[in-house]
C-alpha positions in Angstrom: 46.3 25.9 -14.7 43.9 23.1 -15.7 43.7 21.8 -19.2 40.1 20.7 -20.4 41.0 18.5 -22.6 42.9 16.1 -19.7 41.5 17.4 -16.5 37.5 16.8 -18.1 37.0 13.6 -16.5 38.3 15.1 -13.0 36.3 18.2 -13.3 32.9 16.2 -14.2 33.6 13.9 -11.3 34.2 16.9 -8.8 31.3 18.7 -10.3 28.9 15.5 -9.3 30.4 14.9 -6.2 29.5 19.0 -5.1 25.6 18.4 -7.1 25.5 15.0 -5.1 26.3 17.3 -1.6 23.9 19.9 -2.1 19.9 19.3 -1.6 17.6 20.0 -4.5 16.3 23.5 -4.9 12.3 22.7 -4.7 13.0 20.3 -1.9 14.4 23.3 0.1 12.5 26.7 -1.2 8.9 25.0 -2.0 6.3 25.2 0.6 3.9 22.7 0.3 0.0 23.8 0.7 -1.0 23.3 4.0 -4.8 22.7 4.0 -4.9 22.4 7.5 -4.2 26.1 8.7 -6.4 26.7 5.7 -9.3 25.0 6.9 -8.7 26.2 10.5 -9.2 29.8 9.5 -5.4 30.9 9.1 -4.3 31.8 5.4 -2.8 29.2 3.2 1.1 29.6 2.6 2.4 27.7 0.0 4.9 28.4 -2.9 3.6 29.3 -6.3 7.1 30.4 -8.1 8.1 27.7 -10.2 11.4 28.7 -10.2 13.2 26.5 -7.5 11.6 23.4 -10.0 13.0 25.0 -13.7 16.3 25.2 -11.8 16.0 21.6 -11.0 15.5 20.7 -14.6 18.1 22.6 -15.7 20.4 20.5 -13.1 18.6 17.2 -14.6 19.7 18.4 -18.1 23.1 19.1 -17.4 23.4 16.0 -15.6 22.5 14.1 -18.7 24.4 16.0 -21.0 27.9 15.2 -18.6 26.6 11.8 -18.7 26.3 11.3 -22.7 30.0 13.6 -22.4 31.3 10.5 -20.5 29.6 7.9 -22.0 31.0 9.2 -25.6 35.0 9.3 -24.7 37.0 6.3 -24.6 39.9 7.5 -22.2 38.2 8.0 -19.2 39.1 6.5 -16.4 36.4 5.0 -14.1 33.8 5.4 -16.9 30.9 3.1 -15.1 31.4 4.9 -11.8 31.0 8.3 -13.5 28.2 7.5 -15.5 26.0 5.7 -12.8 27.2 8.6 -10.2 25.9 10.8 -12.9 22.4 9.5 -13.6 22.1 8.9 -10.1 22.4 12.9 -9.2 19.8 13.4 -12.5 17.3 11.0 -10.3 17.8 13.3 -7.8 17.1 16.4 -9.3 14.6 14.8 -11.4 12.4 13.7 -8.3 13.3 17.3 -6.8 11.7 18.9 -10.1 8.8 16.4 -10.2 8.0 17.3 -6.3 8.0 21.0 -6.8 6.2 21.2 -9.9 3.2 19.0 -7.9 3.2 21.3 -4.7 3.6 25.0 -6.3 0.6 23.7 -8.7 -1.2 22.3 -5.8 -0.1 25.9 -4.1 -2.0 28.0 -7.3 -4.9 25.7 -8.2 -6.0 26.2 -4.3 -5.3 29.5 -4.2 -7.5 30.1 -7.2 -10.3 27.9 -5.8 -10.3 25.2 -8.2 -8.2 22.6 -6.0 -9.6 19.7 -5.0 -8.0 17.2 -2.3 -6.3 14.1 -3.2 -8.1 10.8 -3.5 -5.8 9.2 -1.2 -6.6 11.5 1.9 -10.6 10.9 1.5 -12.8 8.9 3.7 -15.8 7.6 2.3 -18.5 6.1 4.8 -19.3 2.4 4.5 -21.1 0.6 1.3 -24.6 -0.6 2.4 -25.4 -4.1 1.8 -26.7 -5.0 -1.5 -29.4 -6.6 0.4 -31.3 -6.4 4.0 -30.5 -9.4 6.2 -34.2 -11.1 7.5 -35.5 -9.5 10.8 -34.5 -11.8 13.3 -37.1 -14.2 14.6 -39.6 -12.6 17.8 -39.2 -13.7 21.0 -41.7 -16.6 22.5 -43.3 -16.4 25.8 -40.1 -18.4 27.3 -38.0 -16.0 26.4 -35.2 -16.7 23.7 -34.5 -20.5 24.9 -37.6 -21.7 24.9 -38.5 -24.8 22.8 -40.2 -23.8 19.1 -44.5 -23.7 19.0 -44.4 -27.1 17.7 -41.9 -29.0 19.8 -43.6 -32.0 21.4 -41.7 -33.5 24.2 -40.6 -36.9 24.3 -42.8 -39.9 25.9 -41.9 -40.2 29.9 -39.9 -43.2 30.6 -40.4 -45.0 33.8 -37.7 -45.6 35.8 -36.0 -49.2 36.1 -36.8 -51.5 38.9 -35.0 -51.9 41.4 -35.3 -56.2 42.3 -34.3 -59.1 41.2 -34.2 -58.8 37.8 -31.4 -61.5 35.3 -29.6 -59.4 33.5 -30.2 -59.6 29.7 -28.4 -62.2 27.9 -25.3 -60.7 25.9 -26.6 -60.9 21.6 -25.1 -63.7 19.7 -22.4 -63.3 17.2 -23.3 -62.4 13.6 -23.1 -65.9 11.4 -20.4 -65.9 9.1 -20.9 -65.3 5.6 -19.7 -67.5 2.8 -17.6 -66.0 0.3 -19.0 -66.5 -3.8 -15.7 -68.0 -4.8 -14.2 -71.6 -3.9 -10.6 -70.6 -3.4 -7.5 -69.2 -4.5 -6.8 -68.3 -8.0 
């Protein structure tokens, strides 16, 4: 026979252990809406009862009450383990709870025309410019590379001769220039 006052700390660490095995209750009985087969004709299915989710909290609550249990006794043996096993099952549950109270009101507020799709799966088209960008400039009668209306070639040049010209002497060095002071300092 077990004793609650000695086998408490066993008995709280096998009851987390079986929690921590078992899936959430709105994670496996709550249908999400799915607005596809909706919008394809078909009727929606999706879960309204919010039961699977109150069970949940009820699992998150006595979670956290074994927690503060453990957390309050001083002759428990692995007392960190038990606690951080413990509020790990309640995160869980807790994100089980949160998930199937968003789908089964998702589920009703569709079914009772007044649901609206989530921001996150909208498209929007693309913002117009804030201003027009200038028309591009017309073709000329050369086509796109010809030279601009005003474009005034350069002078002809004739072409070198071809005798017996010197070539041109090489330009003389630059002067040196004298420097404003007289020496060292």
């Amino acid at each position: 026979m077990l004793s609650l006052r000695s086998d408490a700390p066993k008995l709280l660490t096998l009851g987390l252990a079986v929690l921590m095995t078992t899936p959430a209750c709105s994670w496996l009985f709550v249908q999400p809406l799915n607005t596809a087969a909706a919008s394809g004709g078909y009727p929606a299915t999706c879960t309204t009862n919010v039961a699977a989710p109150v069970f949940d909290t009820i699992f998150v609550g006595t979670n956290l009450a074994s927690v503060a249990y453990v957390a309050s006794r001083d002759n428990v043996t692995n007392k960190g383990a038990s606690i951080g096993l413990g509020l790990a099952v309640a995160g869980v549950w807790l994100a089980s709870a949160v998930y199937g109270y968003s789908k089964t009101s998702e589920c009703s507020a569709y079914l009772e025309g007044r649901y609206q799709e989530p921001l996150r799966r909208r498209t929007y088209p693309p913002r117009p410019y804030p201003y027009s960008p200038p028309p591009p400039p017309p073709p000329s009668a050369g086509g796109w590379n010809a030279p601009p209306p005003a474009y005034t070639p350069p002078p002809a040049q004739s072409p070198p001769a071809t005798g017996t010209q010197a070539p041109a002497a090489p330009a003389a060095p630059p002067a040196p220039q004298q420097l404003d002071n007289d020496g060292p300092r």
